[in-house]
Structures are given as C-alpha cells and as structure tokens.
VOPAGU-2260 file (C-alpha; in pm, 1 decimal, decimal comma):
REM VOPAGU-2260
SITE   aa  ch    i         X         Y         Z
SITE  UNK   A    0   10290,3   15037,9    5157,1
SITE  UNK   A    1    9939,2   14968,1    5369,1
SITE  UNK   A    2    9951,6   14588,6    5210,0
SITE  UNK   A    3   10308,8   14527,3    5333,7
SITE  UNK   A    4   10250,3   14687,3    5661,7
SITE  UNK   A    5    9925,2   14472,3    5685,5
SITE  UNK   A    6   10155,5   14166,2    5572,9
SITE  UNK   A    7   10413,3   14204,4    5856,1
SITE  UNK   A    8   10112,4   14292,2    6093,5
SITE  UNK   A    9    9922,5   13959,1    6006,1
SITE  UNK   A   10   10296,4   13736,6    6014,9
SITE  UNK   A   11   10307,9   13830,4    6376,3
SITE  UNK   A   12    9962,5   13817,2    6446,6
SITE  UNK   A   13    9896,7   13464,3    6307,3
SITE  UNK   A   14   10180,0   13255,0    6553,1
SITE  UNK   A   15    9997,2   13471,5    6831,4
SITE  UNK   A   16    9643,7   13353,1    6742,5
SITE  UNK   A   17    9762,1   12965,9    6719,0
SITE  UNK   A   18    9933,4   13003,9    7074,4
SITE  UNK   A   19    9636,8   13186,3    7207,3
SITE  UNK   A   20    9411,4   12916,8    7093,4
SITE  UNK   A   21    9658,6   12667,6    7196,5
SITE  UNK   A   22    9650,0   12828,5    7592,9
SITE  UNK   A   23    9238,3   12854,3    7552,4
SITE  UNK   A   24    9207,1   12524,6    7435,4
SITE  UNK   A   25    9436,3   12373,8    7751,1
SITE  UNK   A   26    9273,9   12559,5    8021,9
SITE  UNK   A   27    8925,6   12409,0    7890,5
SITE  UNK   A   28    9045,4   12068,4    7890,3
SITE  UNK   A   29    9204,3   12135,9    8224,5
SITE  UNK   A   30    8844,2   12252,3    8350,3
SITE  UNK   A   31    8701,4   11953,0    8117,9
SITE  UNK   A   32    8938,4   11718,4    8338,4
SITE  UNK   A   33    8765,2   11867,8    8664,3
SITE  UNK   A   34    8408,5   11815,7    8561,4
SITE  UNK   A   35    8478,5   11434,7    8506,7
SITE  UNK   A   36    8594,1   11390,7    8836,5
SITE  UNK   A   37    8280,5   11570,6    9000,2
SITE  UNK   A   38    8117,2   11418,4    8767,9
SITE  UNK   A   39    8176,7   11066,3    8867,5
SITE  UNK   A   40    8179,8   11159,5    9258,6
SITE  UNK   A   41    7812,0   11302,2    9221,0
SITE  UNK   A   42    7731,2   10993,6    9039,6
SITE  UNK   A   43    7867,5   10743,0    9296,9
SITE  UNK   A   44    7704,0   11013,4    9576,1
SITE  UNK   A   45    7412,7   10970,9    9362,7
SITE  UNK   A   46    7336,1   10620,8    9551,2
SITE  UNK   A   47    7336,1   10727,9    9897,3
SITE  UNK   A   48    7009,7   10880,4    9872,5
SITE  UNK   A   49    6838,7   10641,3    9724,0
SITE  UNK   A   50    6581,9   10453,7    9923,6
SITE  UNK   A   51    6734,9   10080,8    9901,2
SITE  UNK   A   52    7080,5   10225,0    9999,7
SITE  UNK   A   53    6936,9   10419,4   10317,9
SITE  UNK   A   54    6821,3   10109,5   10417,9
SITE  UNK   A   55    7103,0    9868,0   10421,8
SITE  UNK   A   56    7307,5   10191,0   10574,1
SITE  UNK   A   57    7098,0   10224,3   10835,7
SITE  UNK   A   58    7075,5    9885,6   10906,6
SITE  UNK   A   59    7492,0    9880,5   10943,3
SITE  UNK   A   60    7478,6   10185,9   11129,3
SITE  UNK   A   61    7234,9   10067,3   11381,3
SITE  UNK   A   62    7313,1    9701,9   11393,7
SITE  UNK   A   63    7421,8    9530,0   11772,4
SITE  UNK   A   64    7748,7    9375,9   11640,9
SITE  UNK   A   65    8012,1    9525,2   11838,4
SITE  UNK   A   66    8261,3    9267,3   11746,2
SITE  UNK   A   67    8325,2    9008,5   11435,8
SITE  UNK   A   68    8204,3    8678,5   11688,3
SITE  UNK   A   69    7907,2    8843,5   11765,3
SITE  UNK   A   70    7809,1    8918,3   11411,8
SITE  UNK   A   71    7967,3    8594,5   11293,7
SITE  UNK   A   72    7722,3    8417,7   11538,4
SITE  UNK   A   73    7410,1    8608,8   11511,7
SITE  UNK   A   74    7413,1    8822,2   11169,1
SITE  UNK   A   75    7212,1    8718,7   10926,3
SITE  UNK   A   76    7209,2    8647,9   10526,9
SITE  UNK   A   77    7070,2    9035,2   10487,0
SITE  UNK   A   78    7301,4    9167,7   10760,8
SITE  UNK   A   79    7612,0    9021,6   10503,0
SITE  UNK   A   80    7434,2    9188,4   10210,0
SITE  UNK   A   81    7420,2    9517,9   10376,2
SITE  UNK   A   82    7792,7    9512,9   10494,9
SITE  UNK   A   83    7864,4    9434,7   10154,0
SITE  UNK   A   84    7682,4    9695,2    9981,8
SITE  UNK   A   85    7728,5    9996,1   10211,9
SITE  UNK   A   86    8114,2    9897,7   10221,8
SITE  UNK   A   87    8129,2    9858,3    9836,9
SITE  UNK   A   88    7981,3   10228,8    9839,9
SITE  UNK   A   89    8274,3   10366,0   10065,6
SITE  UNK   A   90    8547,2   10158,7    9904,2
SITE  UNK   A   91    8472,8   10310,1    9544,4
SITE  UNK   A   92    8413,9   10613,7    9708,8
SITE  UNK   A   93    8782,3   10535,7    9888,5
SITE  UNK   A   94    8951,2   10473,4    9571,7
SITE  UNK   A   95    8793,8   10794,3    9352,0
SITE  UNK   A   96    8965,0   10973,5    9677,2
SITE  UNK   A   97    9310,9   10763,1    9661,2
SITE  UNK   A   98    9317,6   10821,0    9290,6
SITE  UNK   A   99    9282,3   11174,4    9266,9
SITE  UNK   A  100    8930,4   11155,9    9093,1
SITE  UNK   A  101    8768,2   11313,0    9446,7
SITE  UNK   A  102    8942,3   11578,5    9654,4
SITE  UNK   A  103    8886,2   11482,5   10025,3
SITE  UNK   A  104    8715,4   11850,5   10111,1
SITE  UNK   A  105    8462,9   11758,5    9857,5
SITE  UNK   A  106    8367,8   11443,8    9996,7
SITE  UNK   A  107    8363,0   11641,1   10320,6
SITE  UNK   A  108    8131,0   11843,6   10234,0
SITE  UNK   A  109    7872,3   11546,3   10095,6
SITE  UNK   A  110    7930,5   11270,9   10318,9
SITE  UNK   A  111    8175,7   11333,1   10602,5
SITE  UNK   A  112    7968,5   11184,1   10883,9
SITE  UNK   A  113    7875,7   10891,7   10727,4
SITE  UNK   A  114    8197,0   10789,2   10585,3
SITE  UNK   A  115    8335,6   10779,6   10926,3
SITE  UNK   A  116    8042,6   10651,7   11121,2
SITE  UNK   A  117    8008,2   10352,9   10873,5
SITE  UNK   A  118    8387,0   10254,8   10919,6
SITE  UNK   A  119    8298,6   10319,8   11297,4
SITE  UNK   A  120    8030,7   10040,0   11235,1
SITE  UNK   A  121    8157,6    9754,5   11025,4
SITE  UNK   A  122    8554,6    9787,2   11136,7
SITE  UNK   A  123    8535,2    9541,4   11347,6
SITE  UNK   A  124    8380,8    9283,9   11152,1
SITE  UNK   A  125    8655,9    9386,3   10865,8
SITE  UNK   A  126    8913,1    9330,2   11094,2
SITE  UNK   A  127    8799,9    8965,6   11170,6
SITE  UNK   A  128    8682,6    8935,3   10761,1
SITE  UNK   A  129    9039,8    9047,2   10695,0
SITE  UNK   A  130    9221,5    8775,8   10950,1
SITE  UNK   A  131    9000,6    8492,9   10898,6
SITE  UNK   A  132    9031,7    8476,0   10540,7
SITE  UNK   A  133    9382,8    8650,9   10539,4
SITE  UNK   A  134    9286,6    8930,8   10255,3
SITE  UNK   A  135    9433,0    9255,7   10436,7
SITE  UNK   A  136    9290,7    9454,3   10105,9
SITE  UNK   A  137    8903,1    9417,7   10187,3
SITE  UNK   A  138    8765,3    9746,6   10241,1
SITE  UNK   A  139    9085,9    9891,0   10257,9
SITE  UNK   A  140    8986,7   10206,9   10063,3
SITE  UNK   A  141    8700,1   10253,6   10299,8
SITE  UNK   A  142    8910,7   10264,0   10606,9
SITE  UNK   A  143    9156,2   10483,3   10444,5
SITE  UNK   A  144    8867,5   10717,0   10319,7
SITE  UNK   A  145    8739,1   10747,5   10698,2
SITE  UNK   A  146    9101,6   10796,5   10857,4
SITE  UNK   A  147    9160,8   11079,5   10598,9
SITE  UNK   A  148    8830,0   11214,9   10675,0
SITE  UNK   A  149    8917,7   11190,0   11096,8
SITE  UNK   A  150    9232,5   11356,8   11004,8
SITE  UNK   A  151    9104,3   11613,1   10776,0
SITE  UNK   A  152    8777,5   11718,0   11070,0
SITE  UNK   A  153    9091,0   11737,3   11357,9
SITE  UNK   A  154    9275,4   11954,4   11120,8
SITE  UNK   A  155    8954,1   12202,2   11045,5
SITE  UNK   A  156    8831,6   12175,4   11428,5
SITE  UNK   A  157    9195,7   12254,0   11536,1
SITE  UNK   A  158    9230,8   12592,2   11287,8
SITE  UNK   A  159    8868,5   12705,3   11410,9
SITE  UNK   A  160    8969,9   12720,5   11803,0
C-alpha cells in the first residue's frame, strides 16, 4: 500500500520537477541575456575613461569649429582622428542602444552629458561630412543616441517640476 501510494506520489511529482526546472532554467537565461548586454555596454563605457580617449574627447569638445568650412579649412590631420574616434565611440554606443543591447536610462546614467555635448560638437561638421560625400548614414547612430538622450532628460526634467 505505502509503495503504490509512493508510486502515484512520485508520477505526479516527476512532470512537476521537469517543468520546475524547465521555468528555473528560463528565468536564468533570461537574467543570463541581461548580463551580456551590460556586459558589453560597460565594456564599450570601459574606453571613455581611458587616458587616450579623454584626450581626443576633449579635444572635440573644446575645439573652435563652429561650422564644417571652418574645420574643413583649418582642422588638422589629429583634429580628423579625434572626430573619428570619439564619434566611432558614440556610434557603437548608438547602435548597442538602437539594438536593444543598452537601455537608454542606463546610458543615462553613465554618459548622458557627454553623449549629447559631443553631438553638440561635431554635428556640424557631420552635416557637411554627410552632404559632401553624400553618405546620410555617417554617425547616424550617434545623433540618434544624443536626440534620444535630449528627449529622454526633457521627459525626466518635465515629471520632476
């Protein structure tokens, strides 16, 4: 009598056990997922504060160009490298955010100012980039990154008035 009771009790019990592990085993991948994707943002974020990357960002952020002319007439070889590399930055920084791989409040909370006031710096030398050579994709991801960063900091100053 106890073994057949034990039987039935362990015939139920055993399609409950696989569907437990089943519903554990999701939820860690799940959570799995999410640690990639932080992952890889705090390994791209990883570059901004290193020493050679400050340096070309300041240099963008504190350069005279106020339009494409004036930094197609008076930049120079290492101006170009450091609109390259600080854009490069944003625009994989852009498309982890466009992909899904970086929720925008997280990249709010590591880089918000930057990301905008590096677009700030360099869109108008884009802009002329992007005409001159007719490729409307460069830095793309970069300006979308800072207007979804503009938008999100209205939204959040609007809610705390």
């Amino acid at each position: 009598m106890f073994l057949s009771v034990l039987e039935q009790l362990l015939s139920v019990a055993a399609p409950l056990a696989v569907v437990t592990g089943v519903i554990v085993a999701l939820l860690q991948l799940r959570n799995q997922n999410r640690l990639r994707q932080f992952d890889a943002v705090m390994r791209l974020f990883g570059g901004f504060g290193q020493e050679a990357f400050l340096r070309h960002y300041r240099r963008v952020t504190t350069w005279p160009y106020e339009t494409y002319e004036a930094f197609k007439k008076d930049s120079t070889e290492d101006d170009y490298l450091s609109l390259m590399i600080v854009s490069v930055f944003y625009e994989n920084m852009g498309l982890l955010y466009k992909r899904g791989f970086a929720p925008l409040d997280l990249l709010d909370d590591l880089n918000s100012a930057p990301i905008v006031t590096s677009w700030q710096k360099v869109k108008p030398i884009w802009e002329g980039l992007r005409a001159e050579y007719r490729q409307p994709q460069w830095a793309e991801y970069h300006q979308m990154l800072s207007e979804s960063m503009i938008d999100r900091l209205a939204r959040l100053d609007k809610q705390h008035r």
